[in-house]
DRENVEXKOL-889529 format. One record per residue: x, y, z of N, C-alpha, C in turn; residue number from 1; residue in one letter; chain. Coordinates in steps of 0.02 Angstrom, whole numbers, plus 50000, padded with zeros to 5 digits. Example, Ala and Ser with C-alpha at 12.3 -4.5 7.8 and 13.67 -1.06 7.14 Angstrom:
% DRENVEXKOL-889529
    n_px    n_py    n_pz   ca_px   ca_py   ca_pz    c_px    c_py    c_pz   num   residu   chaine
   50660   49716   50390   50615   49775   50390   50660   49835   50390     1        A        A
   50642   49888   50354   50684   49947   50357   50645   50002   50394     2        S        A
% end
This chain:
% DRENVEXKOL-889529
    n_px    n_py    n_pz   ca_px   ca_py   ca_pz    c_px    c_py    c_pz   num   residu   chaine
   49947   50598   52114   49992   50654   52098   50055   50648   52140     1        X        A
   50136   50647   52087   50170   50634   52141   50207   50705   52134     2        X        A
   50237   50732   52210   50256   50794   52171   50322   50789   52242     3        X        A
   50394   50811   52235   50437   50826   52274   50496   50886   52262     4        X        A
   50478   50925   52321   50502   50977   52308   50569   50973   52368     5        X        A
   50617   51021   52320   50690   51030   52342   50702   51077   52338     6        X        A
   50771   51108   52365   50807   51156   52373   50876   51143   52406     7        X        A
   50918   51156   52352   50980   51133   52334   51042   51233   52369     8        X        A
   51092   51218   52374   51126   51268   52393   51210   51255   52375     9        X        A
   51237   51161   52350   51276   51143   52352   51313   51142   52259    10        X        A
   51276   51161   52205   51208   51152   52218   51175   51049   52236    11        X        A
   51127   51045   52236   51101   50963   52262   51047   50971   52296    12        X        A
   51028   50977   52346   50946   50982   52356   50912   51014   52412    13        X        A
   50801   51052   52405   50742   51080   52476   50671   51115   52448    14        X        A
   50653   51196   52470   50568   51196   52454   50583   51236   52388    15        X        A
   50515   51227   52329   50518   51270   52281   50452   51282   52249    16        X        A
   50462   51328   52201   50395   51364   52174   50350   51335   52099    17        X        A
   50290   51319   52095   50276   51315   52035   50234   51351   52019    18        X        A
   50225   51409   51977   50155   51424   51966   50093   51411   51910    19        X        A
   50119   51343   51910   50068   51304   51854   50018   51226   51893    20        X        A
   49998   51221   51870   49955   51144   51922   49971   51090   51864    21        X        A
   50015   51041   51904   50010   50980   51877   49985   50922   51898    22        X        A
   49970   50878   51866   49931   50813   51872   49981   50749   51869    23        X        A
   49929   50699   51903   49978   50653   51914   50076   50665   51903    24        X        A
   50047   50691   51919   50114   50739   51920   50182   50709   51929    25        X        A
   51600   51068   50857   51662   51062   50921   51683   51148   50882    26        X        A
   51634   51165   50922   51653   51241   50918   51706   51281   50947    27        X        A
   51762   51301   50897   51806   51325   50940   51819   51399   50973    28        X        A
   51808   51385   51048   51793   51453   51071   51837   51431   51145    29        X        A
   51855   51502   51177   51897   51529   51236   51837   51498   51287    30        X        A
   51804   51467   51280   51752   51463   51354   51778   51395   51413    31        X        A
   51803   51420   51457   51849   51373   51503   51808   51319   51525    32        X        A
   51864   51278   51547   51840   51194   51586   51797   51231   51673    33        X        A
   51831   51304   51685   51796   51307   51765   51746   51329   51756    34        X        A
   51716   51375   51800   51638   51415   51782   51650   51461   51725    35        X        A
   51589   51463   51672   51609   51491   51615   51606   51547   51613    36        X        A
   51535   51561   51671   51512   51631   51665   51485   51656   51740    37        X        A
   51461   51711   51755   51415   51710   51813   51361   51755   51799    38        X        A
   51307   51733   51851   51236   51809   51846   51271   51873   51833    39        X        A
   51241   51912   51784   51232   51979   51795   51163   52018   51819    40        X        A
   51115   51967   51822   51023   51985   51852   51035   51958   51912    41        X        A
   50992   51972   51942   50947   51939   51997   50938   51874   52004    42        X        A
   50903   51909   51947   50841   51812   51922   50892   51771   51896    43        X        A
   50942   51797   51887   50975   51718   51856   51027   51709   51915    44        X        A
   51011   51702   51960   51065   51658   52022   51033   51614   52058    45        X        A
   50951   51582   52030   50918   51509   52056   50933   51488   51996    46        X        A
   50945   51430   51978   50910   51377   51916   50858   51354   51936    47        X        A
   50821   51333   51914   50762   51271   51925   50731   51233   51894    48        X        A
   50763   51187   51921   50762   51103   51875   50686   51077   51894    49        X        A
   50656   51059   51831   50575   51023   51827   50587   50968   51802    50        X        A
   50559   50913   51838   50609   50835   51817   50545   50814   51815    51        X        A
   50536   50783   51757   50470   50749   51746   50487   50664   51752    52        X        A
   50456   50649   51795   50468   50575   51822   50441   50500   51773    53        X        A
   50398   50522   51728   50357   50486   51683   50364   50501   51624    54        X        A
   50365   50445   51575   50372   50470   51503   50333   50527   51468    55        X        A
   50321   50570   51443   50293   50608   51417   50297   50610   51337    56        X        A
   50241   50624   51277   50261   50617   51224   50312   50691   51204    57        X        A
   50340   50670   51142   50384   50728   51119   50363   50805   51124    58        X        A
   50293   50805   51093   50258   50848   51071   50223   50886   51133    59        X        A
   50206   50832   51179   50204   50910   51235   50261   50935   51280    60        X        A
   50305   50869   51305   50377   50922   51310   50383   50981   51277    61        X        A
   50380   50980   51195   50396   51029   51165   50360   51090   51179    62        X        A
   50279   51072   51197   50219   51146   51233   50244   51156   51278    63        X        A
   50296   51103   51337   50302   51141   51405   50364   51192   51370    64        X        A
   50389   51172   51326   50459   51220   51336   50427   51300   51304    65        X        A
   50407   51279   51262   50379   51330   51229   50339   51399   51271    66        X        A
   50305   51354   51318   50264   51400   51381   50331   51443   51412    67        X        A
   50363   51408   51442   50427   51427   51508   50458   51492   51421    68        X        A
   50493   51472   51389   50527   51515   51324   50468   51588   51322    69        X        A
   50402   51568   51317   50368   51609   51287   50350   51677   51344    70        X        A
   50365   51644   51416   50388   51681   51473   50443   51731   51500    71        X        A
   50500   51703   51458   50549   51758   51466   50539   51796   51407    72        X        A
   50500   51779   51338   50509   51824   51287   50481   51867   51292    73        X        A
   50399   51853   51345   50371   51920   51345   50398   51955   51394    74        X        A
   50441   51947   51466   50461   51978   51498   50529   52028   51460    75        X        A
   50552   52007   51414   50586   52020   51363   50573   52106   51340    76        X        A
   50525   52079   51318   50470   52119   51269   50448   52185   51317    77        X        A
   50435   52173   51360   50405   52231   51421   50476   52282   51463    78        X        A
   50535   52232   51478   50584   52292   51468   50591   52328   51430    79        X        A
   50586   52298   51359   50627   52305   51305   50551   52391   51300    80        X        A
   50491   52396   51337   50473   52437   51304   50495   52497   51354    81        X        A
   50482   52456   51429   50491   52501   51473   50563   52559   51454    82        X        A
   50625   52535   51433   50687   52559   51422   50678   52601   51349    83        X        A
   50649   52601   51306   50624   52651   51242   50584   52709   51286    84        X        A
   50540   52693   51333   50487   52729   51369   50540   52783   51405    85        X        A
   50589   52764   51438   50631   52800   51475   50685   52833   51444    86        X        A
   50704   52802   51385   50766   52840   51355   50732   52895   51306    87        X        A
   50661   52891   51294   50638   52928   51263   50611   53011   51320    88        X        A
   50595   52994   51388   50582   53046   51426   50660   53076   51453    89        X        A
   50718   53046   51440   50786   53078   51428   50790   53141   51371    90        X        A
   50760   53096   51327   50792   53137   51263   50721   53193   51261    91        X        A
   50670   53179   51267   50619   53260   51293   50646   53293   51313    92        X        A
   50670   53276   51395   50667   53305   51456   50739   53317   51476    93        X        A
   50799   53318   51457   50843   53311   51494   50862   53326   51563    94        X        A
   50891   53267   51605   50905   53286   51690   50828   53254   51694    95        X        A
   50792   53240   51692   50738   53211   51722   50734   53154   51752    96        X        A
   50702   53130   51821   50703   53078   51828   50648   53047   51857    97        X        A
   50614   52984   51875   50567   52969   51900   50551   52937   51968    98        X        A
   50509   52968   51986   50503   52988   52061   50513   52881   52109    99        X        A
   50513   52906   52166   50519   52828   52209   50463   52805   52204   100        X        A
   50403   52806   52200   50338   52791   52169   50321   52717   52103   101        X        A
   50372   52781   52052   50381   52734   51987   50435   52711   51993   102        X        A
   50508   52734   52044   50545   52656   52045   50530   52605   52065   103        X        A
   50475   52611   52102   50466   52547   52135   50425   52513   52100   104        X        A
   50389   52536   52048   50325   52496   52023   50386   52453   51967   105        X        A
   50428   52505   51923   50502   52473   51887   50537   52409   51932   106        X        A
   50542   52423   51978   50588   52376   52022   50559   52302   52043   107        X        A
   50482   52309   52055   50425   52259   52067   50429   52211   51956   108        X        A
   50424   52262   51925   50411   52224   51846   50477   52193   51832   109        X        A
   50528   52218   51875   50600   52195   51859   50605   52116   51875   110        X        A
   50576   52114   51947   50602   52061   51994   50539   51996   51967   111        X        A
   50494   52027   51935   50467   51967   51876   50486   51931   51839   112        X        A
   50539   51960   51823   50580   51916   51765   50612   51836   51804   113        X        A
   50567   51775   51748   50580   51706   51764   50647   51702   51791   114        X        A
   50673   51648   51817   50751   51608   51823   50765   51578   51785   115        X        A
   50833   51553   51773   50833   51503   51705   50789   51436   51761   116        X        A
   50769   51406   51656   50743   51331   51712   50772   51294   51655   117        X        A
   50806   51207   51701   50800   51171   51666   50753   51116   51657   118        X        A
   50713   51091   51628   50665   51039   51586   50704   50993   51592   119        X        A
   50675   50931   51633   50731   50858   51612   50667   50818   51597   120        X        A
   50649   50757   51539   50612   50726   51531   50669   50648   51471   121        X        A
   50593   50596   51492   50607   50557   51457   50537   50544   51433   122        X        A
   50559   50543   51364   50522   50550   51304   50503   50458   51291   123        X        A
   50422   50467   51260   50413   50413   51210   50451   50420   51129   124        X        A
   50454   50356   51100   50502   50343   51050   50498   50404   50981   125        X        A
   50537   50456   50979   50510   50485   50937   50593   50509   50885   126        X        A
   50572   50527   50839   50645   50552   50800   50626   50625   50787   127        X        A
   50663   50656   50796   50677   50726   50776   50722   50757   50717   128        X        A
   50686   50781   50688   50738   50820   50625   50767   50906   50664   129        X        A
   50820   50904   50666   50831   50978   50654   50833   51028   50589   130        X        A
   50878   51088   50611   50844   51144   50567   50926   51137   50489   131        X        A
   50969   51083   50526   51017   51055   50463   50972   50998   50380   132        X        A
   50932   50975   50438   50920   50897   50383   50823   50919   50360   133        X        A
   50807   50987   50403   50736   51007   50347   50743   50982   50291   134        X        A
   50770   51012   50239   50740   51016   50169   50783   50951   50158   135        X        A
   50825   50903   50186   50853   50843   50184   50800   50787   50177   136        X        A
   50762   50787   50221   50725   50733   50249   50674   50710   50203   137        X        A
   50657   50663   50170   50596   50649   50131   50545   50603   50169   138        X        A
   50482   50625   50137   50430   50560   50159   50443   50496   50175   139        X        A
   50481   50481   50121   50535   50384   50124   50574   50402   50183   140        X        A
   50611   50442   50184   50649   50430   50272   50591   50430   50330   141        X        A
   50557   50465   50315   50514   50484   50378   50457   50405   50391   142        X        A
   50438   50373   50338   50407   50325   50355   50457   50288   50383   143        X        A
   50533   50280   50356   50597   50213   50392   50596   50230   50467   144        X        A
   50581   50278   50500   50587   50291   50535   50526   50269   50590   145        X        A
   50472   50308   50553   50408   50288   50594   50397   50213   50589   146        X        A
   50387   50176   50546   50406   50114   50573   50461   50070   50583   147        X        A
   50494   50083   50594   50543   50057   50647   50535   50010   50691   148        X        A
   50563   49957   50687   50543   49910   50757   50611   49894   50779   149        X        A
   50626   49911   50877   50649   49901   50887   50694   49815   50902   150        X        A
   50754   49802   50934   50758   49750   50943   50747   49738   50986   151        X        A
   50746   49776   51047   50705   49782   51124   50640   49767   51124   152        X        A
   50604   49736   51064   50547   49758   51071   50503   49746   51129   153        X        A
   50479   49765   51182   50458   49746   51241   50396   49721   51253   154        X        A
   50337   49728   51201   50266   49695   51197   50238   49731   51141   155        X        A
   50164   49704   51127   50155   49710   51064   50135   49780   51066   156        X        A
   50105   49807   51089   50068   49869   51107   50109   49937   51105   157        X        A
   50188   49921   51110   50223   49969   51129   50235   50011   51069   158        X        A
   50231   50091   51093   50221   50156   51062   50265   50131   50993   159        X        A
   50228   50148   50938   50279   50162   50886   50311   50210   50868   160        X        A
   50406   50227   50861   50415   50310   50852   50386   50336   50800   161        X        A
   50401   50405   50827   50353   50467   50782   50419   50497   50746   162        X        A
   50409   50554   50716   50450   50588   50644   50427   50664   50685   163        X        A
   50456   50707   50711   50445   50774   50725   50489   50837   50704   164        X        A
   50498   50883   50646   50539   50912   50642   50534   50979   50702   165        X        A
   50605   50989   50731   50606   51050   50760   50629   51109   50752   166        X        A
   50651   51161   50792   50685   51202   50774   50770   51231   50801   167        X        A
   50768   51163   50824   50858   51159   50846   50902   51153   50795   168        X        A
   50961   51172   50826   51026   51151   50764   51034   51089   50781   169        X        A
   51058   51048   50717   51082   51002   50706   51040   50962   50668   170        X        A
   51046   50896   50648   51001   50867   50618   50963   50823   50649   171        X        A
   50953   50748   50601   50925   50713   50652   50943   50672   50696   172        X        A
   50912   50654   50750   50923   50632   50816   50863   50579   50847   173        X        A
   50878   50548   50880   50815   50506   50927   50806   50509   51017   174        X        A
   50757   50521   51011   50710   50526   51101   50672   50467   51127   175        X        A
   50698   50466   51173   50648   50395   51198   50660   50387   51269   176        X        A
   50642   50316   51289   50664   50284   51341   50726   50281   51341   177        X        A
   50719   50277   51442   50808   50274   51449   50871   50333   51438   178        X        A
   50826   50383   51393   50886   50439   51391   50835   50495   51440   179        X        A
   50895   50541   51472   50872   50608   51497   50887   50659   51429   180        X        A
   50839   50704   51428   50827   50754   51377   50811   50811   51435   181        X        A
   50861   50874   51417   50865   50924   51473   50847   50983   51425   182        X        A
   50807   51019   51425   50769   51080   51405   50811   51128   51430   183        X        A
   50856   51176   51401   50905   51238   51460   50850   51309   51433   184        X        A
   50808   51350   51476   50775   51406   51463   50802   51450   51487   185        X        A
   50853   51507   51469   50886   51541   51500   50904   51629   51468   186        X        A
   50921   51674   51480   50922   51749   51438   51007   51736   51457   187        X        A
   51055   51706   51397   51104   51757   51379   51135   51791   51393   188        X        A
   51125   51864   51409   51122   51924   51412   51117   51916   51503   189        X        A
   51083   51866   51523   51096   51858   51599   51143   51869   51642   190        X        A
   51197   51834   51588   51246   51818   51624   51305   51855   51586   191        X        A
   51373   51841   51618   51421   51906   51600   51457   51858   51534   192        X        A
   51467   51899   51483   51500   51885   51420   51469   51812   51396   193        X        A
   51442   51793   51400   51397   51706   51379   51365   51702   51324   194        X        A
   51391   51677   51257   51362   51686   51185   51347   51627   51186   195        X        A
   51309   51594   51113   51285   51523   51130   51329   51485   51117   196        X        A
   51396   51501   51092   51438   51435   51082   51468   51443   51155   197        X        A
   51481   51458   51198   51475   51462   51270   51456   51405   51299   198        X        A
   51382   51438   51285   51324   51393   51316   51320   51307   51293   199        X        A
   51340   51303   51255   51352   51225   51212   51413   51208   51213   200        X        A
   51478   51229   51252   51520   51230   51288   51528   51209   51361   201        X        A
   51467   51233   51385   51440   51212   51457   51396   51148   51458   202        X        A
   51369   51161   51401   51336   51104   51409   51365   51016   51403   203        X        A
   51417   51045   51369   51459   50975   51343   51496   50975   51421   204        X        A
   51536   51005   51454   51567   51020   51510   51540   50990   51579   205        X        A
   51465   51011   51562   51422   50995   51615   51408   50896   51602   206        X        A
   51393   50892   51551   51393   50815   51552   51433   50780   51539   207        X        A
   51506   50785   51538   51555   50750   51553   51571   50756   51602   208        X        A
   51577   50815   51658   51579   50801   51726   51532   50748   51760   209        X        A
   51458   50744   51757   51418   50726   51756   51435   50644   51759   210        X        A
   51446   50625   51702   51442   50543   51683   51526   50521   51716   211        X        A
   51554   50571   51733   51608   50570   51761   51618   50558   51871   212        X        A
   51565   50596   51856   51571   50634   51943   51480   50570   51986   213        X        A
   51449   50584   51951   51367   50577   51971   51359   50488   52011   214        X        A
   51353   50491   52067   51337   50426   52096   51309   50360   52053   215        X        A
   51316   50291   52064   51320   50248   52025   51264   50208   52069   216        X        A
   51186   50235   52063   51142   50200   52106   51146   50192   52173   217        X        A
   51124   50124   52199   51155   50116   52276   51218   50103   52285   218        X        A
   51287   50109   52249   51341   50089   52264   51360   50170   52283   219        X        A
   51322   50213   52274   51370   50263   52275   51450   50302   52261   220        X        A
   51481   50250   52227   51533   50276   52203   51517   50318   52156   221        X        A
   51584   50342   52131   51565   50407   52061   51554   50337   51999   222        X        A
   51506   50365   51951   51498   50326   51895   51561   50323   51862   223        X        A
   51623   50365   51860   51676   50342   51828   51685   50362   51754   224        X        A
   51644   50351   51735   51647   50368   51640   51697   50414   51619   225        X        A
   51729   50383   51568   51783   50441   51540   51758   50479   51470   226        X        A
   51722   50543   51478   51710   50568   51414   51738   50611   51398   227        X        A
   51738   50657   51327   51770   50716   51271   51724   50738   51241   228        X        A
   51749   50792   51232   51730   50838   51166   51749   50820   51093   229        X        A
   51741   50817   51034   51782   50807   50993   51771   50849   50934   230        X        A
   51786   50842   50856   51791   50892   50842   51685   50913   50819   231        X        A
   51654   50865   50824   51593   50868   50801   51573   50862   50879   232        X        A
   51495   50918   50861   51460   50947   50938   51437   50877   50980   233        X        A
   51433   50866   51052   51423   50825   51074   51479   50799   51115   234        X        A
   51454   50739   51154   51501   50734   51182   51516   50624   51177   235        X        A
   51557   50631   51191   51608   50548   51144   51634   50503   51196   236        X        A
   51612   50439   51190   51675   50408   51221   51744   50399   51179   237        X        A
   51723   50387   51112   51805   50404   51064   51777   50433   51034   238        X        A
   51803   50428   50965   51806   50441   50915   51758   50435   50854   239        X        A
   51735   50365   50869   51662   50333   50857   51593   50309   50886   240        X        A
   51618   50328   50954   51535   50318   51005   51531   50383   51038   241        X        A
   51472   50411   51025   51455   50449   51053   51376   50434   51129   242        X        A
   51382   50475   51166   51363   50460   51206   51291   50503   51252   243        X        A
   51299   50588   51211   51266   50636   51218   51272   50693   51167   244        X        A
   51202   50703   51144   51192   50737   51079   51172   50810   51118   245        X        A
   51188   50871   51066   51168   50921   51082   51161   50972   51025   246        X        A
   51097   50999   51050   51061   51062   50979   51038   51109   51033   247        X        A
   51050   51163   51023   50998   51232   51048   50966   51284   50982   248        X        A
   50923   51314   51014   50889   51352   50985   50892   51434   51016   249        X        A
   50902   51488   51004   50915   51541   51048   50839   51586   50975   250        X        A
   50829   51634   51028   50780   51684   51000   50787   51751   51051   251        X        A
   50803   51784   51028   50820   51873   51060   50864   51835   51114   252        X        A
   50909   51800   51135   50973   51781   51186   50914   51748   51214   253        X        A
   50871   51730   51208   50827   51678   51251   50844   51594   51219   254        X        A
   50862   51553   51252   50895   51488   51228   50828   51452   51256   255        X        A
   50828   51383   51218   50787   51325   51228   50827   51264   51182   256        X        A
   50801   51213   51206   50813   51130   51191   50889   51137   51213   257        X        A
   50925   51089   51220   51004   51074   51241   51039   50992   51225   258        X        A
   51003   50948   51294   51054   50897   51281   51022   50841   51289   259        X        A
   51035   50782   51241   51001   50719   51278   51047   50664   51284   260        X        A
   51056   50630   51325   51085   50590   51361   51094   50515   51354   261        X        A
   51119   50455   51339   51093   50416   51334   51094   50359   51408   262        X        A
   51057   50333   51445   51084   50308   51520   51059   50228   51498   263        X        A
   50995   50223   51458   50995   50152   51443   50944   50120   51406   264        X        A
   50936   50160   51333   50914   50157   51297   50918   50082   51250   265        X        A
   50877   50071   51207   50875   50006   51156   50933   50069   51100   266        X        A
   50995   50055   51092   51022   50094   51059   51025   50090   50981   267        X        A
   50975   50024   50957   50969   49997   50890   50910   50062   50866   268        X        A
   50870   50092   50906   50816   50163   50871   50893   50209   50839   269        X        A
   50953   50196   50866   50996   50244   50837   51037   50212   50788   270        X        A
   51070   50170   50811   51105   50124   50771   51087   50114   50727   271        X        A
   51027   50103   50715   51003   50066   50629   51008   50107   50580   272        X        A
   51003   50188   50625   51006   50244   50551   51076   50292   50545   273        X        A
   51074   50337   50518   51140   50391   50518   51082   50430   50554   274        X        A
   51134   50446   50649   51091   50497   50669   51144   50556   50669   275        X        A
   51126   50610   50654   51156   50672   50661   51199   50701   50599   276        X        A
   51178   50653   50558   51213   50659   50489   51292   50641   50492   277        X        A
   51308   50597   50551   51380   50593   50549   51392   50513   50547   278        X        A
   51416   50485   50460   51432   50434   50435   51513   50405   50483   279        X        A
   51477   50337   50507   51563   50290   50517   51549   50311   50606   280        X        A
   51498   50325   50615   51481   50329   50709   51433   50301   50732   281        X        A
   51426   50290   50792   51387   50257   50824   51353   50274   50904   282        X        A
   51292   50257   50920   51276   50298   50981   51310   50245   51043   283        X        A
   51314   50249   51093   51331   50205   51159   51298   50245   51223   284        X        A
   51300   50211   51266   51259   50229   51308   51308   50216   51394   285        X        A
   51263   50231   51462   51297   50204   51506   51292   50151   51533   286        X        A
   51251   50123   51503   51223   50047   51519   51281   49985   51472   287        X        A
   51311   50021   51405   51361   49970   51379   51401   50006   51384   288        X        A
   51432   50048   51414   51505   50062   51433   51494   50011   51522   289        X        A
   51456   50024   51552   51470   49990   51640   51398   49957   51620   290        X        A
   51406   49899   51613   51336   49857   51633   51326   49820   51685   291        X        A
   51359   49848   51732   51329   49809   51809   51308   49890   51834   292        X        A
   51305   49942   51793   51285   50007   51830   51226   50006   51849   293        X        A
   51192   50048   51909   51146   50032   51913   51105   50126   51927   294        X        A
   51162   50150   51873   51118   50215   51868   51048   50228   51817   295        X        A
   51012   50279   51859   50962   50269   51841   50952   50364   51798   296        X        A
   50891   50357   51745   50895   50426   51726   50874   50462   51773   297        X        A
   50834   50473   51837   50841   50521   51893   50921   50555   51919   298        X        A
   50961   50477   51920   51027   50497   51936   51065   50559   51884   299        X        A
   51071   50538   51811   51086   50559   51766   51055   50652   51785   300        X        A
   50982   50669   51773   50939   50727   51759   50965   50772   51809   301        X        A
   50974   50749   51894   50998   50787   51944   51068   50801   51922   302        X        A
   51133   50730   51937   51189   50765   51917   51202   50814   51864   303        X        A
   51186   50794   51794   51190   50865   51742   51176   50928   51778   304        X        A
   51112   50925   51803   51080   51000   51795   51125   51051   51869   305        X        A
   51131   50978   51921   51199   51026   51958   51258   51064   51940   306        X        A
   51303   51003   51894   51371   51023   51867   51347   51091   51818   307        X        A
   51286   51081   51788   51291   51160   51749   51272   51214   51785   308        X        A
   51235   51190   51811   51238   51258   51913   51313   51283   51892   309        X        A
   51347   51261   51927   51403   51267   51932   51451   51306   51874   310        X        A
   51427   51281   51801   51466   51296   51750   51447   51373   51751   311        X        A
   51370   51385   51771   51342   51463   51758   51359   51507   51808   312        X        A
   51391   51470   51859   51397   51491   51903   51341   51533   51968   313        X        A
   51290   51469   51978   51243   51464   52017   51245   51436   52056   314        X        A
   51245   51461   52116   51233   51440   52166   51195   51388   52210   315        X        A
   51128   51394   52182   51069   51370   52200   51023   51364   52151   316        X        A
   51006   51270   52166   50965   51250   52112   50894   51229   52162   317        X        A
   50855   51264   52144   50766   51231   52163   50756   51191   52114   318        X        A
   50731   51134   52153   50699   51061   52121   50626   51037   52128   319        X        A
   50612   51017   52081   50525   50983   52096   50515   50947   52047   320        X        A
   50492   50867   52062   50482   50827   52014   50409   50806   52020   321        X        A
   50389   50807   51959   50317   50786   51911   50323   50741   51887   322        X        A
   50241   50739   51880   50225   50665   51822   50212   50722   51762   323        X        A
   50161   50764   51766   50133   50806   51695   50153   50887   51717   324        X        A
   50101   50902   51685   50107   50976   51714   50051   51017   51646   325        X        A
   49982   51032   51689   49957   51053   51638   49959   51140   51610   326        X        A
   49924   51138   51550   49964   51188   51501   49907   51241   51507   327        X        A
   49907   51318   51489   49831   51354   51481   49796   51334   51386   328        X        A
% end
């Protein structure tokens, strides 16, 4: 079991909390280049980044996110009754109020409410449909896909991709080796004025600083990379290579899935097909823009999830990296 815990203040890195046991362990909107937004809770002035150090398949990434999501929805759910409970002993009772007793038991259910977290993993070879290319996608695509052989191919044994539809925007896309895939779990409503084209605003923001700003292995210089926005979501080295894909999913201002990355992937799982439904493009990565780089996706998972610290205007990011992390 490998497990290392941090605590960041810069933000960058020290001790932090889990309370689960793991094993082996171009939307056009006003949302600025500086911090986009800041806390309006409590709970949302830690992030906390869960960096899974080992490949994991698609499909339980997708249970961990689902768990952490299914955490703020019910915390969600329990204001959402507590505040009917109280606006309703208003409208009985007027002038009434409730004694220091029951603020405090209110104030204790308050300070329950999760932090945002971000999820960074690298996935075995899998393709994803979003909630654009559903009723798109046929059986015949879905087998071109599942078998697929790369040109990397690395031995005989190695995973064949899978076909998973989800429930993000956009269409389809590919997960694998070599890319960071960052999970953003966060309430919205957290933070001051932050809608989701915002948030996918930040997110593009955050990883062009990122591939821009983020150390280059042991050389430690900045990696250098020059990236954009352009007019389709994601983020570009021109016009025709793109470099980082992005879909979210929001439910009651509760957001999940975000961004995946490419640091040094076999880029022919993308190349060979139309990913994202966008004809006359192509994926690239940071391995063929700088190929003496010697960044690695740890490098990649930390820098992002700082620079969007920053974009949310957080202060402090708690860190802890896993191999698994088991589920109830």
């Amino acid at each position: 079991m490998k497990a290392s815990l941090q605590r960041s203040r810069k933000p960058a890195d020290r001790v932090l909390w889990l309370n689960r046991p793991f094993k082996n362990a171009r939307l056009n909107s006003s949302c600025s280049a500086t911090p986009t937004t800041f806390p309006v809770e409590d709970s949302s002035r830690v992030l906390r980044h869960l960096e899974f150090t080992k490949p994991l398949s698609f499909e339980k990434g997708i249970r961990i996110q689902e768990n952490f999501v299914r955490a703020q929805l019910d915390m969600k759910h329990l204001q959402s009754k507590i505040d009917r409970k109280l606006n309703q002993l208003e409208t009985e009772h007027p002038g009434t109020t409730i004694n220091q007793h029951e603020q405090w038991i209110l104030k204790n259910i308050t300070d329950m409410k999760p932090h945002p977290i971000a999820l960074t993993f690298e996935f075995e070879p899998t393709y994803t449909g979003g909630k654009r290319s559903k009723k798109a996608v046929t059986l015949e695509d879905i087998a071109r896909f599942e078998n697929f052989v790369p040109q990397q191919q690395h031995h005989a044994n190695q995973k064949r991709p899978k076909f998973v539809q989800v429930e993000r925007g956009g269409q389809v896309t590919f997960h694998g080796p070599g890319q960071v895939v960052a999970y953003l779990i966060l309430d919205l409503k957290s933070f001051n004025k932050f809608p989701a084209k915002c948030l996918v605003s930040a997110i593009e923001d955050s990883t062009i600083s990122a591939l821009n700003k983020i150390p280059d292995g042991n050389r430690k210089a900045p990696l250098g990379i020059e990236a954009s926005k352009a007019t389709e979501t994601g983020v570009w080295i021109n016009e025709q290579e793109k470099i980082a894909s992005i879909g979210i999913h929001v439910r009651r201002s509760i957001t999940s899935h975000g961004v995946c990355i490419n640091v040094d992937p076999d880029l022919s799982y993308m190349n060979s097909f139309v990913m994202c439904g966008l004809q006359g493009t192509r994926a690239t990565s940071i391995r063929e823009q700088q190929p003496e780089s010697n960044c690695t996706t740890h490098d990649v998972a930390v820098g992002f999830v700082n620079e969007l610290a920053k974009k949310l205007g957080i202060t402090t990011v708690e860190r802890i990296q896993l191999d698994d992390i088991e589920l109830d």
